[in-house]
N, C-alpha and C positions, 0 to 999 in steps of 0.2 A: 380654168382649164379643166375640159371635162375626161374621165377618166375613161380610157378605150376600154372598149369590151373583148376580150379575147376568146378564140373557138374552145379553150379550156375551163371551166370553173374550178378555182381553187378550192381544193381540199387538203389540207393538211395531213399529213402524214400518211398519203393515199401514194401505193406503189404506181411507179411509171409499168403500162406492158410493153414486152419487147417492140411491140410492132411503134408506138409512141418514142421508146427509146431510138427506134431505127430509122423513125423522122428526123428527132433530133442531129444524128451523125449524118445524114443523108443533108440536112440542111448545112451544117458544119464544114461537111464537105464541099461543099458548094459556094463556099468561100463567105456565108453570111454570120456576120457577129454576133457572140454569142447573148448580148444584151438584146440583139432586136429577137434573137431566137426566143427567148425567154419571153419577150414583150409579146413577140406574135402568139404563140401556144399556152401563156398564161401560165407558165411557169416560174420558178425563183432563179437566179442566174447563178446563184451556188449551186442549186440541181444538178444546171446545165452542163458546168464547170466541171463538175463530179464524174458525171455520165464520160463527158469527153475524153477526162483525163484517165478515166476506166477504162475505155476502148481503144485508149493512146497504148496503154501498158500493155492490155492482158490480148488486145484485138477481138476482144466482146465484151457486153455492155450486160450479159446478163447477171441475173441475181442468184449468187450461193445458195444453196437447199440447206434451210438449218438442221445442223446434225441433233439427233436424238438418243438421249441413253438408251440403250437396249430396255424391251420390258423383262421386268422380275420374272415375272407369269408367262407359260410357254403358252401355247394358243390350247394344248388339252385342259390345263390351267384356268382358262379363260373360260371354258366350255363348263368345265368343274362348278367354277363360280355361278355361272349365266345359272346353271340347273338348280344348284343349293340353294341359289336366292328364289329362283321358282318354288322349289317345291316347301323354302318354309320361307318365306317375305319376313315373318314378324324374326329373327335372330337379329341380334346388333351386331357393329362391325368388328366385334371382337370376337364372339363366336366364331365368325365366319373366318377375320385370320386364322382363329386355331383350327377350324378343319381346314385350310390351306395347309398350313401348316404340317397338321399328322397327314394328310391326303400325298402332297407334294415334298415335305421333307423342304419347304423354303420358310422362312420367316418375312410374313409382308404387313408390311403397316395398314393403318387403317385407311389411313389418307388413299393409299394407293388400290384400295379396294373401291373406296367411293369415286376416284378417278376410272377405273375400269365399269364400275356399274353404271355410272354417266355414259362412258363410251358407248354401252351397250344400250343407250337409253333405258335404263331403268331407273326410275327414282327410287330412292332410299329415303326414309322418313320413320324414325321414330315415332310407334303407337305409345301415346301416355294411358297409362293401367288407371283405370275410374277408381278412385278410392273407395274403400273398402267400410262398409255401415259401421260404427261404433253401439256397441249391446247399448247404451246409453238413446242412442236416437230409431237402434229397431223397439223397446220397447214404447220411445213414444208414438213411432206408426204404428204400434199396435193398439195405442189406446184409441191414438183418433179414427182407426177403422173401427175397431166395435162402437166408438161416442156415432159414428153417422151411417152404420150398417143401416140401421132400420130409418132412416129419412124417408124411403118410398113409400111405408109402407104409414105415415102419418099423412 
């Protein structure tokens, strides 16, 4: 038995749009079972069952707007950051909390600084400091310059 093809490709964990959703009820209503719904639109028949029984309770089938904590940082806050990171790039994210900090009188973690300077797309990337000659290896580039100073001139 070969496996029918449906006008949908399954994706997994891919939101239904209202307009899809509004097939779904629109076929439902229409007195068709919810298994051939599923079959037809290549959907799961839990989906389907969900959708319905969502649109049975509430009389819409849309989707809640996930709630978000308020941000720390007021948008002059934000503007504060955007510029301090301009004007010096190389401070770590600790520095920078503490002029939040003294600047705004809030206390913000680092995390929350690197999530804000993402938003703004800016990357943040630690510069590593080139280490530092040891008197031990400047005197021996100083020998091997004067041993081959004069090679051109042999």
């Amino acid at each position: 038995m070969s496996r029918q093809q449906s006008s949908r490709p399954h994706k997994p964990f891919e939101r239904l749009s209202e307009v899809e959703k509004g097939i779904l009820i629109g076929l439902h209503k229409d007195d068709m079972k919810i298994f051939d719904i599923a079959k037809k639109k290549g959907i799961s028949k839990t989906t389907v069952t969900y959708i319905i029984k969502k649109y049975n309770e509430t009389g819409s089938a849309t989707n809640k707007k996930p709630t978000e904590r308020p941000s720390k940082l007021t948008a002059r806050d934000k503007r504060h950051l955007f510029l301090d990171f301009k004007w010096d790039c190389h401070q770590n994210l600790v520095e920078m909390a503490d002029l939040i900090k003294k600047k705004a009188e809030k206390k913000v973690s680092k995390k929350t600084i690197n999530q804000m300077l993402h938003k703004m797309n800016l990357v943040y990337c630690v510069i590593k400091s080139k280490p530092l000659l040891t008197k031990e290896y400047i005197a021996k580039r100083r020998a091997w310059y004067r041993k081959i100073k004069d090679w051109k001139k042999q």
